[in-house]
ZAKE-890396 format. One record per residue (C-alpha): residue in three letters; chain; x, y, z. Coordinates in nm, 3 decimals, padded with zeros to 5 digits, always signed. Each point is the difference from the previous one (the first is absolute). Example, Ala and Ser with C-alpha at 12.3 -4.5 7.8 and 13.67 -1.06 7.14 Angstrom:
! ZAKE-890396
<'ALA', 'A', <+01.230, -00.450, +00.780>>;
<'SER', 'A', <+00.137, +00.344, -00.066>>;
***
This chain:
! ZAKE-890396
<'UNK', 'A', <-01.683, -00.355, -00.060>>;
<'UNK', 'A', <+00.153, -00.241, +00.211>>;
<'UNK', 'A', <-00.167, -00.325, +00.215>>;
<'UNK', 'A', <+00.147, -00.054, +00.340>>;
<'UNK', 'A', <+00.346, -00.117, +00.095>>;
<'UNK', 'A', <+00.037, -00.374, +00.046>>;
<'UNK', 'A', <+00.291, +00.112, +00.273>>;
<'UNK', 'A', <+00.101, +00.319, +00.087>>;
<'UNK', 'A', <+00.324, +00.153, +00.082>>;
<'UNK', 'A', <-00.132, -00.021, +00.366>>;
<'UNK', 'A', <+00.031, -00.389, -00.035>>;
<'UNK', 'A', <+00.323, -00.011, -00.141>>;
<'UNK', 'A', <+00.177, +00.266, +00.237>>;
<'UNK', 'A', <+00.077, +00.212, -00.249>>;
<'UNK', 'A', <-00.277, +00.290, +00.137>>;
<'UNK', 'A', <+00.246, +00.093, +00.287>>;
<'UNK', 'A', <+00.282, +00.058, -00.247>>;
<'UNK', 'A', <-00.143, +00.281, -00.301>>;
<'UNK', 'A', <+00.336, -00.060, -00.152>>;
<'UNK', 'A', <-00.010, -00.392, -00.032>>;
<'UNK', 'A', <-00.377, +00.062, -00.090>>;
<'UNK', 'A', <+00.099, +00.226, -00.306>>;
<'UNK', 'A', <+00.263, -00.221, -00.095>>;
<'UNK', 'A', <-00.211, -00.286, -00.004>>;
<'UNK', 'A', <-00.256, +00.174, -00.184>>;
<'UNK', 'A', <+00.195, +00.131, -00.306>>;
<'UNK', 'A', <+00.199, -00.326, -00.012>>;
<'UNK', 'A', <-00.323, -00.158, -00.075>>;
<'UNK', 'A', <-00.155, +00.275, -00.230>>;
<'UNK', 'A', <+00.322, +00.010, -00.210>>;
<'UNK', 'A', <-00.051, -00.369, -00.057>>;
<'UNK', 'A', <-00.296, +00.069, -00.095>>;
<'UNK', 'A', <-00.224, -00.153, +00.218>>;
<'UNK', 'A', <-00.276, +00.219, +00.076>>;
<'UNK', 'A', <-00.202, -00.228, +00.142>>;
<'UNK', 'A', <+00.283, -00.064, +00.263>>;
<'UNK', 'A', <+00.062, +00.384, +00.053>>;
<'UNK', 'A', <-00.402, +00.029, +00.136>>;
<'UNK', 'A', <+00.071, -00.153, +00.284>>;
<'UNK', 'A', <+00.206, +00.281, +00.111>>;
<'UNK', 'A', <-00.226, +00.324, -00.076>>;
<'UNK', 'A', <-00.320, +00.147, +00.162>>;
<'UNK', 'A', <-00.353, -00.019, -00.151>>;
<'UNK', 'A', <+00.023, +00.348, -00.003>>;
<'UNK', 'A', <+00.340, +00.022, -00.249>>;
<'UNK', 'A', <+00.104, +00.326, -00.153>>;
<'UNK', 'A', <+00.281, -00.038, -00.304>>;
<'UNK', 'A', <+00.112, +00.296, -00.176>>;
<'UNK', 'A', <+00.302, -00.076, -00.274>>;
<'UNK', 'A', <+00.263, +00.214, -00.187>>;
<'UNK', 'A', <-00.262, +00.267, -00.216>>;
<'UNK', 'A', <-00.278, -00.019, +00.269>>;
<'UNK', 'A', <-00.153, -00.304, -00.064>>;
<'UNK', 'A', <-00.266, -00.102, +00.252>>;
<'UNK', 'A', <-00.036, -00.370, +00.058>>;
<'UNK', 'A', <-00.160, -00.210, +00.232>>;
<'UNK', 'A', <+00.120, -00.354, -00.023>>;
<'UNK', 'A', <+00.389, -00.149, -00.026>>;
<'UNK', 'A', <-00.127, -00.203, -00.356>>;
<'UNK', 'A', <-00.044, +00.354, -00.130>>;
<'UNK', 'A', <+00.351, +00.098, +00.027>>;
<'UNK', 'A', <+00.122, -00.330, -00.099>>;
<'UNK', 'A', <-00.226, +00.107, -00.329>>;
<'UNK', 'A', <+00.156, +00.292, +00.000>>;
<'UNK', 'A', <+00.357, -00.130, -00.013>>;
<'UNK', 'A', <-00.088, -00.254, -00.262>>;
<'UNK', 'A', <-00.113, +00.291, -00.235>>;
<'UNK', 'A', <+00.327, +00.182, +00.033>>;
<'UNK', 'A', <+00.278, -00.324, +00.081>>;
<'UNK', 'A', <+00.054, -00.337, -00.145>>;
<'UNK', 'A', <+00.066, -00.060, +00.371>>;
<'UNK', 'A', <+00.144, +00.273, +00.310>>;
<'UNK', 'A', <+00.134, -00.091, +00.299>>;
<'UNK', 'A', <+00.098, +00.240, +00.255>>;
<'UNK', 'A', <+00.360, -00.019, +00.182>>;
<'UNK', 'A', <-00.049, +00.159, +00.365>>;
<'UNK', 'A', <+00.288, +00.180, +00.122>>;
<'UNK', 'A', <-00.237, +00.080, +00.372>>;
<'UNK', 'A', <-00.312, -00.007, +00.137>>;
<'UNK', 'A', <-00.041, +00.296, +00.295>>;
<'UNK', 'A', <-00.229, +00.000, +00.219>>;
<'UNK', 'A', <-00.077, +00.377, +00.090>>;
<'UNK', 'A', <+00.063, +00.089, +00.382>>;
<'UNK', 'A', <-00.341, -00.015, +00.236>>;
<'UNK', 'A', <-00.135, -00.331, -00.151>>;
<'UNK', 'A', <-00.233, -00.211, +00.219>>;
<'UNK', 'A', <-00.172, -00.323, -00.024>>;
<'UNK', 'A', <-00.336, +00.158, -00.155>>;
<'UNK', 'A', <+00.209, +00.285, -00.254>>;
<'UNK', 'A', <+00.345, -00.001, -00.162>>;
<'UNK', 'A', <+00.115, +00.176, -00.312>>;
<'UNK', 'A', <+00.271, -00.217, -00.189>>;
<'UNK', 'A', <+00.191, +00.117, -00.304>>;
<'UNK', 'A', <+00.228, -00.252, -00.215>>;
<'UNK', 'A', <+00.232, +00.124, -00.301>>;
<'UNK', 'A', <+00.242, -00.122, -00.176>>;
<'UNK', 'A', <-00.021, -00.088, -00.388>>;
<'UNK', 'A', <-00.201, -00.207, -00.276>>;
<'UNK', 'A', <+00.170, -00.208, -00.236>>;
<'UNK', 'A', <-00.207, -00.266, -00.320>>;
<'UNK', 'A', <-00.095, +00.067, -00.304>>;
<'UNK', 'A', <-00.152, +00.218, -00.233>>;
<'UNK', 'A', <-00.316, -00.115, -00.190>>;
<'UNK', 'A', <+00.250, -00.032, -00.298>>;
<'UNK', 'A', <+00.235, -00.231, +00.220>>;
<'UNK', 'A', <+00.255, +00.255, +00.036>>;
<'UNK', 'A', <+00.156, -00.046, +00.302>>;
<'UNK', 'A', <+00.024, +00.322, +00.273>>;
<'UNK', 'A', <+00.155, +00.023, +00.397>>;
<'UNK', 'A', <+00.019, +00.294, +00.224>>;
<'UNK', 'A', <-00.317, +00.156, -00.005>>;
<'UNK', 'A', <-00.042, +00.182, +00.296>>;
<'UNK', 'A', <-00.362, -00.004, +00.209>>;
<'UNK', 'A', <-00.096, +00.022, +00.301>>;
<'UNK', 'A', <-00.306, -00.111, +00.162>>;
<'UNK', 'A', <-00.228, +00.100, +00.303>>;
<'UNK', 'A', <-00.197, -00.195, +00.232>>;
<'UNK', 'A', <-00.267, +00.060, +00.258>>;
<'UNK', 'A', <+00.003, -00.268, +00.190>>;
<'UNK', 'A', <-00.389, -00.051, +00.271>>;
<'UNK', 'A', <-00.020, -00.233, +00.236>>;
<'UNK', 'A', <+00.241, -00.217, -00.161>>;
<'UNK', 'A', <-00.121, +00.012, -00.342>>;
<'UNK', 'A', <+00.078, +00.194, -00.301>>;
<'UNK', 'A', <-00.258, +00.309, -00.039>>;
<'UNK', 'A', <+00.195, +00.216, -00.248>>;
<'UNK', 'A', <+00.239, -00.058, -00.267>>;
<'UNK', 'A', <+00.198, +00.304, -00.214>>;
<'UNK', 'A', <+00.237, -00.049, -00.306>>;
<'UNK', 'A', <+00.227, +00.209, -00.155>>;
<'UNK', 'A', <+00.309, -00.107, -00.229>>;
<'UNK', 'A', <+00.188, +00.113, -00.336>>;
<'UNK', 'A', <-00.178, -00.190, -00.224>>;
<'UNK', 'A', <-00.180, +00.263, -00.189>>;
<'UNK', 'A', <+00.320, +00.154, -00.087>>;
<'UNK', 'A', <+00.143, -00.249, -00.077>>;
<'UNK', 'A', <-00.270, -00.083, -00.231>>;
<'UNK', 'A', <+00.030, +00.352, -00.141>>;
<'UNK', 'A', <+00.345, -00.024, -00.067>>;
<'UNK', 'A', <-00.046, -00.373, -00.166>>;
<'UNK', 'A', <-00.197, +00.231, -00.246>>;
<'UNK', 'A', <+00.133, +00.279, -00.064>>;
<'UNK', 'A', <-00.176, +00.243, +00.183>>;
<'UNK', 'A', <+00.276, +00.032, +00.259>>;
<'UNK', 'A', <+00.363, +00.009, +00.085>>;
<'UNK', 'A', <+00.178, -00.118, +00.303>>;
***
């Protein structure tokens, strides 16, 4: 689990703007710097990533990157904000694609995900993944054709 945010989106500005606050976010997870990316979530956090996984904490899916990338990085094409936000609840999506390296170093761009957001009173209360990676990773062995 996480400790309490040092500052919170609220602070910087960012909690009136779910887009900025996503963007922010991810820029910061995608470093990765967990650490940095708790200061945007709720106690409360709810991650689920591509297959289902359940997490609870932004250093898990930084450990979950590192056992599948050398490094990731995600290049956002936009971050929506879905109609009938407020100040206490917004639901954000960002897409766009994933480009790094392969735990072999072999280089890959255009990976399509998409993530969404549940954004509560400004902080980050729910986080889903989904991207091409496993098929990718099926294809990188065999298992599958494009």
């Amino acid at each position: 689990m996480h400790g309490a945010p040092s500052s919170t989106p609220a602070s910087t500005g960012l909690a009136t703007d779910p887009a900025a606050l996503v963007d922010a976010y991810l820029t910061i997870l995608m470093k990765p710097d967990p650490e940095g990316a708790r200061r945007f979530v709720a106690p409360e956090l709810a991650i689920r990533f591509t297959g289902g996984r359940a997490m609870r904490d932004p250093a898990e899916c930084a450990a979950f990157n590192a056992s599948r990338y050398k490094w990731v990085r995600k290049r956002f094409e936009a971050t929506e904000v879905v109609a009938g936000a407020s100040d206490s609840h917004a639901v954000v999506y960002n897409r766009g694609t994933l480009y790094g390296e392969w735990l072999d170093g072999t280089p890959f761009e255009g990976n399509r995900y998409v993530d969404r957001y549940v954004i509560r009173d400004g902080l980050i209360a729910q986080m889903d993944v989904w991207n091409d990676s496993a098929e990718w990773l099926l294809v990188r062995a065999g298992l599958a054709a494009l």
